[in-house]
TORSE-148588 format. One record per residue (C-alpha): x, y, z. Coordinates in steps of 0.5 Angstrom, whole numbers, padded with zeros to 4 digits, always signed. Layout:
BEGIN
XYZ...
END
This chain:
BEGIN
-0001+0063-0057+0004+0067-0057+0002+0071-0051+0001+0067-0047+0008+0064-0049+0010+0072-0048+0005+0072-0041+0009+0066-0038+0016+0068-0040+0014+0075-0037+0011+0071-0030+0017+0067-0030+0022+0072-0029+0018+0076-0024+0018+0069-0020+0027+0068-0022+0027+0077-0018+0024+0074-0014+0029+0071-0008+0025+0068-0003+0021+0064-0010+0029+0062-0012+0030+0061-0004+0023+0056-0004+0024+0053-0010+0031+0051-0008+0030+0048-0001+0024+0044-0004+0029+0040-0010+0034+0039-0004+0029+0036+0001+0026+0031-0005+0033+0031-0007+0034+0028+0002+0028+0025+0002+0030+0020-0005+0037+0019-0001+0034+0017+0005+0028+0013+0003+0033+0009-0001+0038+0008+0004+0032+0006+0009+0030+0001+0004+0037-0002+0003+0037-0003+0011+0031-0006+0012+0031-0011+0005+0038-0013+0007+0035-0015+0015+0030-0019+0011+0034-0023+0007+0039-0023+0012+0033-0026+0017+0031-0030+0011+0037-0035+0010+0038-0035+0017+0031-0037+0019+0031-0043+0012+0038-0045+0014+0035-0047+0021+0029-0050+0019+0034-0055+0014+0039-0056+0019+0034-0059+0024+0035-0066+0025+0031-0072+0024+0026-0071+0027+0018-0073+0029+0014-0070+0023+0009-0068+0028+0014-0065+0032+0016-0061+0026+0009-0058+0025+0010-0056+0032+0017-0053+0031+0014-0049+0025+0018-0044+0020+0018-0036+0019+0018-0033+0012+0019-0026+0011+0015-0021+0006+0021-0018+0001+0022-0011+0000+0020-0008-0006+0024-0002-0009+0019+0002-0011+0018+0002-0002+0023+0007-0002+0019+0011-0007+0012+0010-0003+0012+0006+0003+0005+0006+0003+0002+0001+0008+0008-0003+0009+0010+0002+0015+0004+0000+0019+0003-0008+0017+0008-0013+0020+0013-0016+0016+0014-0023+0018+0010-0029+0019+0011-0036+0024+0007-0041+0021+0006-0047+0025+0001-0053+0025-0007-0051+0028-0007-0044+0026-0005-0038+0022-0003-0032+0025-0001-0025+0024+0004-0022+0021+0009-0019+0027+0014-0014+0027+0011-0007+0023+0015-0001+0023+0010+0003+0028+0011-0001+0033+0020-0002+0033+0021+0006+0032+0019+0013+0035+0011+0014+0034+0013+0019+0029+0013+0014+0024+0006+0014+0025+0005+0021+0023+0009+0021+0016+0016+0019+0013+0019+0024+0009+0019+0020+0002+0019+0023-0005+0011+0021-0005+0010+0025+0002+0014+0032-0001+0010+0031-0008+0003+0030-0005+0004+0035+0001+0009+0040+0000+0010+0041-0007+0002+0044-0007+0004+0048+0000+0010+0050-0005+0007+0052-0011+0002+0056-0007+0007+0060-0004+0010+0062-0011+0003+0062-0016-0002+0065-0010-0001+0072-0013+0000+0071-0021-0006+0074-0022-0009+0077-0015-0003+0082-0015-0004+0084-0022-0011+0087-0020-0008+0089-0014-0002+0094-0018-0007+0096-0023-0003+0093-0028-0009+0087-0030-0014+0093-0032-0008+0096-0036-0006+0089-0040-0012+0088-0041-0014+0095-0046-0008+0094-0050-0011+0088-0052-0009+0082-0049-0016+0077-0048-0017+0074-0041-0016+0067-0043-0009+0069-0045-0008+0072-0039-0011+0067-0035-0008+0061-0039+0000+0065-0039+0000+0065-0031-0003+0058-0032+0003+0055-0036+0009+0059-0033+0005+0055-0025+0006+0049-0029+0013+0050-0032+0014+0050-0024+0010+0044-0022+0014+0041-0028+0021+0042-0025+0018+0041-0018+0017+0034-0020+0023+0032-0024+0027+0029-0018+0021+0025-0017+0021+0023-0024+0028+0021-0024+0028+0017-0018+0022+0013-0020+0024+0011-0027+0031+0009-0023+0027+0005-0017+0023+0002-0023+0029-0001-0027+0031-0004-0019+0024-0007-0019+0024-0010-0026+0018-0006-0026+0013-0006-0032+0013+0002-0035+0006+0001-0036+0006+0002-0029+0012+0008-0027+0007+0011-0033+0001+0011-0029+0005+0013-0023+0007+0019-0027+0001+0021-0030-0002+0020-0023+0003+0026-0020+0002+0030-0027-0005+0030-0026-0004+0032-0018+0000+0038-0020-0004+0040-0025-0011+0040-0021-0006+0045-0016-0004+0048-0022-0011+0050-0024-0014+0051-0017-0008+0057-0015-0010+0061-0021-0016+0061-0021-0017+0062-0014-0012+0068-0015-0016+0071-0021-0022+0072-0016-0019+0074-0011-0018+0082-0009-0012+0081-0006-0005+0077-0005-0006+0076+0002-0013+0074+0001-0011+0069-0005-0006+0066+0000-0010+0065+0007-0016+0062+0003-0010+0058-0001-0007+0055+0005-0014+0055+0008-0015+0050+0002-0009+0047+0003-0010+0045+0010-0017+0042+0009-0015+0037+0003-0008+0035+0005-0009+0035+0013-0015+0035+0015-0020+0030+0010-0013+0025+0010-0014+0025+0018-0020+0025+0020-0022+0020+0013-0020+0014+0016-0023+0015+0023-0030+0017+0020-0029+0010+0016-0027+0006+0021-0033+0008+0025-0037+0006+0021-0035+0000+0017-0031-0002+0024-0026-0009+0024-0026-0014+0029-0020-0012+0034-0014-0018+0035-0017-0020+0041-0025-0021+0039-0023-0025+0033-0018-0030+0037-0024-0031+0042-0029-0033+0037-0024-0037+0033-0023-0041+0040-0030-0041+0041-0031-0045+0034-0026-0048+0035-0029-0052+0041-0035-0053+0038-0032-0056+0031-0028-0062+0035-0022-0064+0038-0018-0069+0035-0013-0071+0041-0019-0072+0044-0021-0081+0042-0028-0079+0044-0030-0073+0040-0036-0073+0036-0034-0070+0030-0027-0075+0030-0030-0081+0032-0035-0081+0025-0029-0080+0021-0025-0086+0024-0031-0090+0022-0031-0087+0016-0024-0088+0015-0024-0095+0017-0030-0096+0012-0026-0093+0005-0021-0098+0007-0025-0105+0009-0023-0105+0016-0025-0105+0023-0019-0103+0027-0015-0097+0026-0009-0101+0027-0010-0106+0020-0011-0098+0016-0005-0099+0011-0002-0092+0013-0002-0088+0020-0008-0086+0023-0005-0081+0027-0003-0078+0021-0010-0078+0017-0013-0075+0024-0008-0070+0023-0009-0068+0015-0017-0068+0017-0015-0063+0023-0011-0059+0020-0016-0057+0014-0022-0056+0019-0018-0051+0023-0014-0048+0017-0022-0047+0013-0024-0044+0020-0018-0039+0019-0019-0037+0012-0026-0036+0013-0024-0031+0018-0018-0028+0014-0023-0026+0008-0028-0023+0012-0023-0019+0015-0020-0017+0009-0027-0017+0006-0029-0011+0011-0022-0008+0010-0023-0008+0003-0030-0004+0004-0026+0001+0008-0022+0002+0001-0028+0003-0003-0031+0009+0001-0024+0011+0002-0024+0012-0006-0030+0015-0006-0028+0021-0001-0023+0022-0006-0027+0025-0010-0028+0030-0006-0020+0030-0004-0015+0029-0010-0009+0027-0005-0013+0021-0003-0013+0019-0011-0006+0021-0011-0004+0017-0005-0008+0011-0008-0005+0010-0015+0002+0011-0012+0001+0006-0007-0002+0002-0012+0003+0003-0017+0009+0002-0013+0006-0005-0009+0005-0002-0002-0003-0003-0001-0007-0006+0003-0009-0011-0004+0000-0013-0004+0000-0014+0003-0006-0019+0003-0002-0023-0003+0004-0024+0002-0001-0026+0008-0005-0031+0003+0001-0035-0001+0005-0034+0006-0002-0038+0009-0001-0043+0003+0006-0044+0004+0004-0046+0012-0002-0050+0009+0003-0054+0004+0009-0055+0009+0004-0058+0015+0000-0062+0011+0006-0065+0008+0009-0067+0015+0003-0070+0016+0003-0073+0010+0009-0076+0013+0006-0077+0019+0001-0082+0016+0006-0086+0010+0012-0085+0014+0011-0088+0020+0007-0094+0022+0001-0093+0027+0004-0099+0033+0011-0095+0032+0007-0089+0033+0003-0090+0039+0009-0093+0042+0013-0089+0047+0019-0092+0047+0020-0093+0040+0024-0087+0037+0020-0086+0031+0024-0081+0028+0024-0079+0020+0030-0076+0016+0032-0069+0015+0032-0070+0009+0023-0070+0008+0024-0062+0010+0032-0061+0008+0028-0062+0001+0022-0058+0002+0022-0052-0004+0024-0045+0000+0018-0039+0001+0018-0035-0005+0013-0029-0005+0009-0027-0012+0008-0019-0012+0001-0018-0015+0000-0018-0023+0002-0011-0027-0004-0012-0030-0008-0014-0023-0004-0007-0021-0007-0002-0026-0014-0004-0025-0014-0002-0018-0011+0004-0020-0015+0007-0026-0021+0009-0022-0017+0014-0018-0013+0016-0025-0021+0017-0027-0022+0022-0020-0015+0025-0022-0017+0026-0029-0025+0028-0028-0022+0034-0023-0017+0036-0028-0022+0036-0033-0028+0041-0028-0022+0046-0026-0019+0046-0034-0028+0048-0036-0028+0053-0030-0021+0056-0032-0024+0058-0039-0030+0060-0037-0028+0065-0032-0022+0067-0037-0027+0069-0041-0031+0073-0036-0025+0076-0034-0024+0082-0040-0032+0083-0037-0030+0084-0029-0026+0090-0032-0030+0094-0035
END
């Protein structure tokens, strides 16, 4: 153990002469030091917009006057997704969904507003966050700086010499290994920083930063390993970095580019426009409820009528107009649904082939437990969508309940009576609140790509000691 602390100590002041390394080193801790600053300043921008919106949008809602109910369902209301802090670490999806949602009566729709669509199209190639410099250009980094542990060794001689006087190719392979990791350790530490701060922000779990954590040491790790070893079969330094950086470009630009396309192209998503046809279409078969001689509504007067004893919608005890519209409003919102979960179905069957192309690129299983972790997937996003559509669904139906208890059917069907209710019906009504997804709900969708991490780590920890041991061999 002493000489592999002895080799790691003596590789690790070979990388401090070494200017350029010093240089490299430094520039990446400044960059990860601007990406934590500018990602921070980004989030507390957008989050205080969405506040701001937020009050604003409540405030008009609650100050409008009295009014029909139905004309309440119409005017509608906009809730908007709040941030979370650990965004500013990850922003996962959160750049390419939209963040507010116009709920009204007779449908649901889409969040609007992404930040794709309001800045330059380089958003869509990749902000600058402490997660992009982790699990992109801290590997570049490490390259840079470890390619030549071992390569160079053989290249001046010196590995044959080390190895007649005495040291063991396990000692050498894991000496160099440990300085490499020595640096991917400091690599990280601005990012650990960063995150155990934005954790604290969040009121965050630290089961959760943890798994982050142990995510991003695991990622390190598998680069770590796989610089040495490359470096140990190759003849030459050069060789060592052009097949490192040939590495480098195919597992963190090329698989993460060309994935998605693959798999949108094979489990392809209805488009906006297809899907609101469809609904249309539905819609239109399933009945009108303006409409006096519908099929489908006029059974459902008989069969009002029937449950009250009566046989005039004008001797109902409530409103009818406002049962038409409850009844309404649960057939279209079941149709909606129906086709939100089946979008997010097929979404989600996207994701899952996409964790198992991760078992070929570990900066898919990297970027699936950050964005897990932090918040910002595809499943965070889905919950905000879903209790936005449950609070739509509420307030409409509590208009309507209004609707139908609140006003008289005469009074209603009179156009010359001012059949206005108190503000104080929506003046009342609870605020949206949105619920970010259980910690333990959060760590779920993460392990499995942990797993990945750690099956990858574990493979290339057996290659390490099997071709240490081959090492003393290769010489003689």
């Amino acid at each position: 153990m002493s000489r592999v602390l002895t080799i790691a100590l003596s590789e690790g002041r070979a990388l401090l002469r070494n200017r350029t390394a010093v240089i490299s080193a430094a520039l990446f801790l400044l960059l990860s030091l601007m990406a934590i600053l500018n990602a921070w300043d980004q989030f507390r921008y957008a989050q205080g917009l969405r506040q701001t919106y937020q009050s604003e949008a409540n405030q008009t809602f609650d100050a409008q006057p009295d009014r029909h109910p139905h004309r309440m369902v119409h005017y509608g209301h906009f809730v908007f997704r709040p941030l979370n802090p650990m965004a500013a670490f990850d922003p996962g999806v959160d750049a390419f969904t939209g963040q507010m949602l116009y709920l009204e009566g007779h449908r649901q729709n889409s969040a609007n507003f992404s930040d794709t669509r309001q800045n330059t199209s380089l958003v869509r190639f990749g902000q600058l966050t402490p997660a992009f410099c982790l699990q992109v250009l801290a590997p570049l980094l490490l390259i840079f700086l470890g390619f030549g542990v071992i390569a160079r060794e053989r290249e001046n001689g010196t590995l044959v010499l080390c190895l007649t006087q005495g040291v063991t190719g396990p000692q050498m392979f894991w000496g160099k290994t440990l300085c490499l990791a020595v640096v991917a350790g400091l690599i990280l530490l601005p990012a650990l920083v960063s995150l155990a701060w934005l954790a604290t922000q969040a009121m965050l779990g630290w089961g959760l930063t943890l798994a982050i954590l142990t995510g991003y040491v695991l990622y390190l790790l598998i680069w770590t390993i796989g610089i040495v070893l490359v470096s140990r079969y190759a003849r030459r330094g050069r060789e060592a970095l052009l097949g490192l950086i040939a590495l480098w470009a195919f597992f963190c630009v090329f698989v993460p580019r060309i994935a998605p396309d693959l798999i949108a192209h094979a489990r392809p998503l209805l488009t906006q426009m297809e899907t609101d046809i469809r609904i249309h279409k539905e819609l239109k078969a399933m009945g009108d409820s303006h409409n006096p001689d519908d099929p489908y509504f006029n059974a459902f007067r008989q069969k009002v009528l029937k449950s009250y004893g009566v046989s005039r919608v004008e001797d109902l005890p409530v409103n009818y107009k406002g049962l038409l519209a409850l009844e309404g409003e649960r057939m279209t919102s079941a149709l909606f649904k129906a086709y939100a979960d089946r979008n997010f179905g097929q979404q989600h069957a996207q994701t899952r082939l996409m964790d198992g192309v991760g078992l070929l690129a570990p900066v898919l299983a990297v970027q699936r437990v950050s964005m897990s972790g932090a918040g910002t997937d595809l499943s965070a996003y889905q919950a905000f969508l879903e209790q936005g559509e449950a609070y739509r669904f509420g307030l409409v139906q509590h208009l309507n309940q209004l609707q139908a208890t609140a006003l008289t059917y005469a009074d209603d069907t009179n156009k010359a009576r001012e059949n206005r209710i108190s503000h104080d019906h929506w003046t009342d009504y609870p605020d949206f609140v949105f619920r970010p997804p259980a910690m333990a709900e959060r760590l779920e969708r993460l392990s499995p790509a942990l797993g990945v991490l750690a099956l990858w780590c574990g493979v290339l920890l057996g290659l390490g000691q099997w071709s240490a041991l081959r090492l003393e061999r290769l010489m003689k």
